[in-house]
N, C-alpha and C positions, 0 to 999 in steps of 0.2 A: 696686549698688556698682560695677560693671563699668562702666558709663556714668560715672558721677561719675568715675571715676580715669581716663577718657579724655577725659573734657571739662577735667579737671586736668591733661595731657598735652597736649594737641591746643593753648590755648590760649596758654599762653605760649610753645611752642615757633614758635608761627606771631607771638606778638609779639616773640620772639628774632628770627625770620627780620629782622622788620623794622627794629627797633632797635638791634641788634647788627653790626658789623662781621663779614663772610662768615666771619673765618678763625677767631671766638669765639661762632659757634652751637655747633657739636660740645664745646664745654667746660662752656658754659653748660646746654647740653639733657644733658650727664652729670650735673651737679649737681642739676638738676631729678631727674632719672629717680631719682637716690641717696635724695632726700628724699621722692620719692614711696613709696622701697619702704617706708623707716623708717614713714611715716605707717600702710601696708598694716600693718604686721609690729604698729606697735599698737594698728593696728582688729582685729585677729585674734586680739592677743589681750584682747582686751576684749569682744570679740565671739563667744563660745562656739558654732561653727553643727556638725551634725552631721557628721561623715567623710565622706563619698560618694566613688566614683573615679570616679562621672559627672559631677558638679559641679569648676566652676573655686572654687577658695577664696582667700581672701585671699591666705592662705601663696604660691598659685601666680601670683598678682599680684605681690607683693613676688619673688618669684626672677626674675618675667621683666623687672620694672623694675631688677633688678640686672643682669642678665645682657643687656639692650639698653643700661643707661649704661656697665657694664665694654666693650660694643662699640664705642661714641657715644668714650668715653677711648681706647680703642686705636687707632682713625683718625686723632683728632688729634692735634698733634703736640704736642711737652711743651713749647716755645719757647708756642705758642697758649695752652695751659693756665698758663701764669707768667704771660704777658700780658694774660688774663683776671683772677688772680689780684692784681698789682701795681697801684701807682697809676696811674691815667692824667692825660696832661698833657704839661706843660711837664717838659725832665729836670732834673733837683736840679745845683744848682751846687756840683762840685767843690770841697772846701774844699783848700787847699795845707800838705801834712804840716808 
């Protein structure tokens, strides 16, 4: 399971790298990390596995995929995350009141 949600990590953040503008990786790789924890939180619980505090569990997947995109969001800047957020393009013509 540890493998799958780094190979669900690893590759679109390296196809962010390329496809995305420098200054909407960080906004883009928050959203990933946020959807990846939701997908954890319900593998886990769908997935009934024993307690151990030797084992990594889903649960502990999901809080570090929150806790690296709550990081990935507080870097960049709230202008980048609107920017990532809004249309792209040409800007809308002003209509006159």
């Amino acid at each position: 399971m540890l493998t799958l949600f780094s190979v669900l990590t690893v590759l679109p953040a390296v196809l962010a790298l390329h496809l995305l503008e420098p200054e909407l990786v960080l906004p883009a790789f928050s959203i990933l990390l946020f959807v990846e924890a939701a997908f954890a939180v319900i593998a886990a619980r769908l997935i009934h596995s024993p307690a151990s505090a030797d084992d990594i569990t889903l649960w502990d997947l999901a809080g570090g995929f929150t806790l690296i995109g709550c990081a990935a969001a507080m870097f960049g800047e709230p202008d980048q995350a609107a920017l990532f957020l809004t249309e792209q393009g040409n800007p809308r013509a002003v209509s006159p009141p």
